[in-house]
Every structure is written in structure tokens, then in C-alpha cells.
Steps between C-alpha positions, in 0.01 A plus 500: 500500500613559083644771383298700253648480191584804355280540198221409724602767695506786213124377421393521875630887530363589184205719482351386214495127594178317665549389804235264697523378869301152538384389864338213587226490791456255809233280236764495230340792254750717302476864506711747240516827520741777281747645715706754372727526844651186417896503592797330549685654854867501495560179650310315196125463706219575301278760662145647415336824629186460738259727351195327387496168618297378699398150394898447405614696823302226705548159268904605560395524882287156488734292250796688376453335175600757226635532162612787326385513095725698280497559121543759222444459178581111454724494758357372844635346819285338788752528871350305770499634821546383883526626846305817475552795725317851513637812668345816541824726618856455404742624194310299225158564666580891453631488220178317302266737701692779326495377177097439514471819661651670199187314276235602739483156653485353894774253600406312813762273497831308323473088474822381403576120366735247433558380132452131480490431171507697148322346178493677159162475375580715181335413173737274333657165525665589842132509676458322828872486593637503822749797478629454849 
């Protein structure tokens, strides 16, 4: 696992950034979706909110192939992520459920990841590097 580096951090906890989680199914096809319960917990996981996904919910069960898409304005980062795990009860659990609850919106569950890797994809001439 990487640490998140910090400015990729400041872009994942801001509200105003776009923040896609891509899956992959058992036959290989990609699925995005915009996920504004994108996190980092305090022990440098990224984490997402279960609220609508089903197709992602069950790619993550089938493959656990996921990537997390980040960018505002022409700043962007792609983290890859491994070893998937979803909880429905616990600390962070309640605390995302809250959070939702506060925007009218279900939370059925928590997946949590390791950071593999970090690539800045922002528009310039560092595009495509491997961060970390």
C-alpha cells in the first residue's frame, strides 16, 4: 500500500472535485460511476459509500478490480485500488451512513481499499506519471 500524497488528498475531500469509481466485471467491461462519498480513512485507505451501486457493489464482489478517478479543474489523479472490503456496521460504516443521511440518501454499506498506485493524469506535461 502508498501513501496518498497530500495534495491528492485535499482534491479527494473537496466538495467541489469529481470523483469517479471504475469497476471492472467478471468479462473484463469497465463500469464508472460519480461517487461523491469518496474518502480517505485515517489510516490512508481509500473508502467509498455504498449507496447506489449495484453493478460496482457486485464487479468489487466478482473481481475487486477498481480505480478511483479524481480531478478538478486541470488537476486529476487516477489511485488504483486492491484488496477490497465492505462493511455494513462499525465506526466508519456509521459514520458515512450519517453523513448520507444528512443529504437524504441510503448507505448500505462502507468498502474500504488499499492504495496501490497513484498517477497524475492532470492536463499538462506531467500526464500519465506514476506518482507513487
Amino acid at each position: 500500500m502508498v501513501t496518498i500524497p497530500q495534495e491528492v488528498l485535499g482534491l479527494l475531500g473537496a466538495k467541489e472535485t469529481v470523483k469517479l469509481l471504475v469497476t471492472a466485471s467478471k468479462d473484463g467491461q469497465p463500469h464508472a460511476i460519480v461517487c461523491g462519498s469518496i474518502f480517505a480513512t485515517p489510516d490512508g485507505k481509500a473508502g467509498v459509500g455504498e449507496v447506489l451501486m449495484k453493478r460496482a457493489s457486485q464487479n468489487l464482489k466478482d473481481t475487486g478490480k477498481a480505480a478511483l478517478s479524481i480531478t478538478a479543474g486541470p488537476k486529476a489523479y487516477e489511485l488504483i485500488l486492491k484488496n477490497p472490503a465492505r462493511a455494513d456496521s462499525g465506526p466508519i460504516f456509521d459514520d458515512m451512513k450519517a453523513k448520507l443521511a444528512s443529504m437524504n440518501l441510503p448507505c448500505f454499506a462502507v468498502w474500504t481499499f488499499d492504495v496501490a498506485e497513484v498517477w497524475d493524469e492532470s492536463a499538462g506535461p506531467s500526464a500519465g506519471t506514476k506518482i507513487c
